[in-house]
N, C-alpha and C positions, 0 to 999 in steps of 0.2 A: 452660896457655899457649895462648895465642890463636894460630891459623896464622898466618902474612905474607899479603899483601894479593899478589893475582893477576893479571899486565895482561891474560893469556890471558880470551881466551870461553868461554864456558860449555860451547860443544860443541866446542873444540876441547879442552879440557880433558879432558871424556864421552872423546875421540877416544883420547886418548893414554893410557886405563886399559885399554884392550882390552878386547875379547869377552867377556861371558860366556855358558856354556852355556844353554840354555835347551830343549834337548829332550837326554836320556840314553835311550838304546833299553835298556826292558827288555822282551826280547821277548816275557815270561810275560806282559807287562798285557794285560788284554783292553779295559783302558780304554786304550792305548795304539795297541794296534793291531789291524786285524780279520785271520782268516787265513782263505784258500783264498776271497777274492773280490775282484775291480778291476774296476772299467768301465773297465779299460784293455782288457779283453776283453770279446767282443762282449755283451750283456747282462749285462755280470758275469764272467762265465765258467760252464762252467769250462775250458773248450776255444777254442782259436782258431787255426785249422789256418791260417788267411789269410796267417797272422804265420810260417809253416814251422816249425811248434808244433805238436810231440807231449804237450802237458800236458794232465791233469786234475786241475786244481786239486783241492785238498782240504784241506778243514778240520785234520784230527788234528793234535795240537799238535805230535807223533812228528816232521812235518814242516817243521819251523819254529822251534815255539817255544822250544827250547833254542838257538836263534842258530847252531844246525846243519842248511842249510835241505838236503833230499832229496828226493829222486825213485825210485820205482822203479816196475818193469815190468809193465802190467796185461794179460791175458791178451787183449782185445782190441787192442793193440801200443798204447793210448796210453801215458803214464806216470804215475801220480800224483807230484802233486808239491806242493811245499810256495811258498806267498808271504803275503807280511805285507804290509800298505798301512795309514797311517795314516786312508785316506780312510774314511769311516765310522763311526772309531770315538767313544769320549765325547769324547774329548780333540780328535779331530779336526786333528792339529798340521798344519800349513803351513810350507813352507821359504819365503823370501821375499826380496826386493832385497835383498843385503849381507851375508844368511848365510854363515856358513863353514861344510860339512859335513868331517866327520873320521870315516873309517875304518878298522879294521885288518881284513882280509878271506883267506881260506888259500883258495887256489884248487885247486877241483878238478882229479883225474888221469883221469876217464872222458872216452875220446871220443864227443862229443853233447851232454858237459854245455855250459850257457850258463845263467852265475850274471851276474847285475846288479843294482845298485842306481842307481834311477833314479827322477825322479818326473814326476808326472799331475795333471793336473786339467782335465774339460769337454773330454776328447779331442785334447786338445793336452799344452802346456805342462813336454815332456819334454826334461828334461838327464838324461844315462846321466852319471852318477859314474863307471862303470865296465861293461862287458859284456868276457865273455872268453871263448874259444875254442879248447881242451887242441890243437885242430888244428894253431893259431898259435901255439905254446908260449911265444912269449917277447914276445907284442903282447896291449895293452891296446887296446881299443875309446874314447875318449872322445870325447862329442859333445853337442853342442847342436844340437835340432832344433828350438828356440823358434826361434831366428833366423840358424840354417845357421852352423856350423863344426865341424871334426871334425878328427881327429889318431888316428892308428894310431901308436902309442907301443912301440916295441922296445927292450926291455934281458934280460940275460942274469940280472937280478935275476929276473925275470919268466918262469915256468915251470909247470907243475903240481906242485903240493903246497907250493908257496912263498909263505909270509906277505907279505903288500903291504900297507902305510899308505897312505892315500890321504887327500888335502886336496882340496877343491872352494869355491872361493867364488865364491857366485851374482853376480857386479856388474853393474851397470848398463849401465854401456861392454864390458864383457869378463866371459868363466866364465873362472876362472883353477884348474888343474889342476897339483898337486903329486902324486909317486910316490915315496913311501921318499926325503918330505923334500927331492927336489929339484923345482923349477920346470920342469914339461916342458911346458907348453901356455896361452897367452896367446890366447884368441879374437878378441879386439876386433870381440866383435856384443855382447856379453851378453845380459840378459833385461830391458833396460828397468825403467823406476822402479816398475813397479807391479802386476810379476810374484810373483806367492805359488802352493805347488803340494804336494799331497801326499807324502809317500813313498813310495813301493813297495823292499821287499828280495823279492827270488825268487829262488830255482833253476828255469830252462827246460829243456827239452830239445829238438835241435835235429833239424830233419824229414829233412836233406836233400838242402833244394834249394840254400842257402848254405854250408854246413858238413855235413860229413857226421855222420848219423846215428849213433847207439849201435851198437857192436861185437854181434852177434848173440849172443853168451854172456853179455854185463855184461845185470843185473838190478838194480842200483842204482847210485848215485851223489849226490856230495854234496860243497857246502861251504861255511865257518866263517865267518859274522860275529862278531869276538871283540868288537871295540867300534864302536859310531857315537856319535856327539854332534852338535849344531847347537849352532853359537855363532853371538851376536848381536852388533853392535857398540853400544856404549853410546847413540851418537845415536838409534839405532831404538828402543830399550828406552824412552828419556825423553820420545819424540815419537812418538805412537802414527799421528797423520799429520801428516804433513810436510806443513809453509803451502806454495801456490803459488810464494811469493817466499824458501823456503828454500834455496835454491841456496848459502848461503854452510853452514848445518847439512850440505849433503848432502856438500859438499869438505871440511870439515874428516871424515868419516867416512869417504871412501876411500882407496882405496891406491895410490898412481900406481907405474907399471908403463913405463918407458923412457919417463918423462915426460908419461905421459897416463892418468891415473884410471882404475880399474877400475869 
């Protein structure tokens, strides 16, 4: 049987099927993702005291690649520690205008730990999905440092050792940040149309000067990315670029938020 005839447009129609995934973290790929190196740090890394960072990045999978990211204690007081970044790797992925990132993440119990999932590209172009701070037990970090807003986000869901979902979608006009499902943070800067940027997942450790350092006895620490996904919205899937004069494609793909697009 033949479908019924449609008065909707083609991308408004794309609109209303939803997202689909397009990146699944498997963090054993090596085609996915490279470990223990970012040019978010000074040459790569693996050290970047500048940032009040006790890390020495490192390769071994032990720290990472199980989506159990760790740190522990090296006899010169840095830390080895574990980060994943997609930048570099085959696949190379990129989050970009209109993505939805989706996490579930178990936050660490050491004081000093500082877990984040964030991304980079060309020393810029960093949204923290999340950074966290066992100091502040019950505050999330979120920010947008492409084009300034932030929110210190407090719930008593939010603790060490307690599983957090987390939604992030990149939009245009606004980062729009969800926490176990509910709507906590509407930016209204977002990252502009033409914003795309790496991954980075890490576990840091903190020096210090913000946050106080590791307890003098703790010799590790650690914690669980259980899932990440990037979903896309259909109009980005079907228009690889967007025409100058597609201003009617790009509303039918966002999501208005007290009346005004994301």
């Amino acid at each position: 049987m033949e479908n019924p005839a449609s008065d909707s447009p083609p991308e408004a129609t794309a609109a209303r099927r939803g997202p689909a995934a397009v990146f699944t973290a498997d963090f054993t790929s090596t085609s996915q993702w490279v470990a223990g190196r970012s040019w978010a740090y000074p040459n790569g890394g693996p050290i970047n005291p500048d940032d009040n960072k006790l890390d020495y990045l490192v390769s071994d999978p032990a720290y990472s690649r199980s989506g159990t990211f760790r740190a522990t204690r090296r006899r010169d007081g840095r830390w080895n520690a574990g980060l994943l970044t997609t930048e570099g790797s085959e696949e190379a992925f990129t989050v970009r205008t209109g993505d939805v990132l989706e996490a579930r993440v178990r936050l660490p119990y050491e004081m000093g730990a500082w877990p984040a999932i964030w991304t980079w590209r060309d020393g810029d172009q960093e949204i923290d999905v999340f950074e966290y701070h066992p100091d502040n037990p019950d505050l999330l970090e979120l920010t947008n440092h492409v084009r300034g807003g932030n929110l210190y986000y407090r719930d008593p869901a939010i603790r060490p050792g307690a599983w957090i979902d987390l939604r992030v979608e990149f939009g245009r006009r606004s980062v729009v940040w969800w926490v176990n499902g509910r709507q906590v943070f509407v930016d209204r800067r977002g990252v502009g149309r033409g914003w795309y940027a790496y991954l980075i997942v890490n576990l840091s450790v903190c020096a210090g000067r913000y946050h106080p350092p590791p307890d003098p006895g703790v010799t590790e620490m650690s914690y669980e990315v259980q899932r990440l996904v990037v979903m896309r919205p259909p109009y980005l899937l079907e228009e690889d670029d967007e025409p100058e004069d597609g201003e009617g494609i790009e509303r039918a793909g966002e999501v208005e938020i007290d009346g005004d697009p994301v």
